[in-house]
N, C-alpha and C positions, 0 to 999 in steps of 0.2 A: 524391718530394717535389715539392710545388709551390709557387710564390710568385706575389704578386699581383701584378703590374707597377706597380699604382698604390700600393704600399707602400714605405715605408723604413726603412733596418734602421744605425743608431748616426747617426741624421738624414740619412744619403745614400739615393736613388734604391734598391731594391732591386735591379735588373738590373745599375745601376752596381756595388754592392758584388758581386754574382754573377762579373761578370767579371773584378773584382779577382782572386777566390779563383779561375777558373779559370786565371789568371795564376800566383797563387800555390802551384798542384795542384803535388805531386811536387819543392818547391823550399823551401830557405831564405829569406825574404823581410822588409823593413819597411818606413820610412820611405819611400824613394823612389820604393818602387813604387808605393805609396798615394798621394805625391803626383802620382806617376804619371797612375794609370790613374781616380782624382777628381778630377784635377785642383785640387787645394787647396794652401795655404800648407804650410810647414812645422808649422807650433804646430797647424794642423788637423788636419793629420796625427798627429800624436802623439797629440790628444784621442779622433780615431777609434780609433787603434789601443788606446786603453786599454778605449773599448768594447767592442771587438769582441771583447779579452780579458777582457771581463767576463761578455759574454756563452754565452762557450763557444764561439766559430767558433774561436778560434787560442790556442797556446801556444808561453810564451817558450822557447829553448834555453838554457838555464844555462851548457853546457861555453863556450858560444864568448863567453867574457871580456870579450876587448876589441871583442866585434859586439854591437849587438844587433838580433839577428834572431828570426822567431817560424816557425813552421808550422801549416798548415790542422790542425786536430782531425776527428775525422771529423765533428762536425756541419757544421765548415766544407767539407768534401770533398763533404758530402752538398748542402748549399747550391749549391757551385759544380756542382753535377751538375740541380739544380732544374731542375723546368720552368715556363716560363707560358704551357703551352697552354691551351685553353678545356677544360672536362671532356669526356670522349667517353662515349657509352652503349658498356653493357658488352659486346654484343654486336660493333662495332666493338671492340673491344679483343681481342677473343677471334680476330677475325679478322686484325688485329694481330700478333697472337702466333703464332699459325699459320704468317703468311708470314715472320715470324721463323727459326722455325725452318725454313722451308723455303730460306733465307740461310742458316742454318747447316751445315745438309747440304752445301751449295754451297761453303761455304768449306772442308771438309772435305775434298770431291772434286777441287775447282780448287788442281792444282797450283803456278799464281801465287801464291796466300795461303801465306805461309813459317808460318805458327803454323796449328793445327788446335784446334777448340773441345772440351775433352773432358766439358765439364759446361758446364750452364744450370740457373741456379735461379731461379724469380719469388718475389717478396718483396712485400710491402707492402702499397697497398688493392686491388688484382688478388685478392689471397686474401680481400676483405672480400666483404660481402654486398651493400655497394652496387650501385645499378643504373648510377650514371656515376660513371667514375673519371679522376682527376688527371692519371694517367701510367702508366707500366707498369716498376715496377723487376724488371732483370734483369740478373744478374750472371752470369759469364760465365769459364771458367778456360780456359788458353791453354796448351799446349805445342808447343815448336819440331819441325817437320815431319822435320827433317834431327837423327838422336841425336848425328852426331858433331859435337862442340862446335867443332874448328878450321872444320871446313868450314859449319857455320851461320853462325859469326863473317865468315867469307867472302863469302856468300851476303849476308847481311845489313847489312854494311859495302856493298856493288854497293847493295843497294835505296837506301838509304840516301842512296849518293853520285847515283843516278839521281833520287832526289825533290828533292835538291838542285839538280843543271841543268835540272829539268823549270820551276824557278824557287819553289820551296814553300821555306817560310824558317821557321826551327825556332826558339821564344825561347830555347833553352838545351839544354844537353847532354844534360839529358832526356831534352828530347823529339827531339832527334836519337837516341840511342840506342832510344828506344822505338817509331819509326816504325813498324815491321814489323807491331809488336802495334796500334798505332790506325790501319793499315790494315785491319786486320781489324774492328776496332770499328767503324770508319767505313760498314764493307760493311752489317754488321749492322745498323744504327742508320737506315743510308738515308736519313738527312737528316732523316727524320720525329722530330719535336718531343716525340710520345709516351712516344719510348723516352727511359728512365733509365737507363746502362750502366753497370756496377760490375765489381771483382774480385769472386773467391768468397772471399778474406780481407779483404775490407771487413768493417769494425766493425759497420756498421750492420747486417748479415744476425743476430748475433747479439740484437737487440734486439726480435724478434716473429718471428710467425711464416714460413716460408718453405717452399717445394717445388720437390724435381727434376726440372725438365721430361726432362732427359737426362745422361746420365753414360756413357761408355765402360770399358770395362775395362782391365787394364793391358796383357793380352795384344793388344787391338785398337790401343791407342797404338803399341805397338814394331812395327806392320806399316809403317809409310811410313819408308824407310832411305833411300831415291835423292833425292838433293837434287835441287830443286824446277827446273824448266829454268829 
């Protein structure tokens, strides 16, 4: 997906709303955040947030009574994953993807990465016929390197408390718990603005078409048993 920078999406900045939702990925969220991260009054806040549930970015949680809070839908996850690169010819894209996957081998073989890739799927306008494309959606499934779960929890609680003294600062328990896996995202992605990175259970894969660059079998997963030095 991509968005125009010079657009706005429920009358804020489109980038501004972008960051909202990347804020808001993987979390309960309302009011504060929004007046948060736009900067606006309270009553603005509340107008936006009825747009944005108007629009299909977010929905309200019902169970929690006396909150009221909302979460991204997946158009809004897809939003917060947006890019606004310039379009690239398909050819750079191709080459693109190649070094991708040659990051994924990488993360596979380098014992440092605690999670290993066992599938990659491209999605989106990559599968169109265009000759330049927006972005390159790729989605990506993740399994822990180490099967036994005490000593992953182990392993993984050390990265964890080590990206924290390195001075990296986490907005929520999330994304503290999820470090390991957007270390690896992070590898893959390589700061290049092209890449669109998803789960293989994001919603959005169900909605067109899509293809497996790679998949592992199950007998090749259970080969990496020695937790990671």
């Amino acid at each position: 997906m991509r968005i125009d920078s010079s657009s706005t999406i429920a009358g804020h900045p489109s980038l501004v709303v972008r960051k909202l939702f990347r804020r808001g990925s993987g979390r309960l969220w309302g009011l504060a955040l929004i007046a948060e991260v736009l900067g606006v009054t309270p009553r603005v806040a509340k107008r936006t947030l009825r747009d944005l549930e108007s629009l299909g970015y977010i929905e309200k949680r019902e169970e929690f009574h006396h909150h009221d809070v909302w979460e991204n839908t997946v158009k809004g996850n897809s939003l917060a994953m947006a890019s606004a690169a310039r379009p690239i010819r398909r050819e750079v894209a191709e080459r693109k993807l190649q070094e991708f996957m040659q990051r994924v081998r990488h993360v596979n073989a380098n014992e440092y990465f605690l999670y290993r890739v066992t599938k990659v799927i491209v999605f989106g306008s990559y599968l169109s016929l265009k000759k330049h494309l927006n972005d390159i959606d790729v989605a990506v499934e993740l399994i822990p390197k180490v099967e036994d779960k005490e000593t992953f929890n182990q392993i993984s609680r050390k990265r964890r408390d080590d990206a924290w003294q390195a001075g990296r600062n986490f907005q929520n328990i999330l994304e503290d718990l999820m470090w390991p896996q957007t270390e690896v995202k992070r590898y893959l992605k390589s700061r290049s603005r092209i890449f669109s990175i998803h789960d293989t259970d994001d919603g959005v894969l169900r909605k067109g078409k899509s293809l497996v660059l790679y998949s592992e079998s199950v007998k090749k997963r259970r080969r990496a048993k020695t937790p990671p030095k």
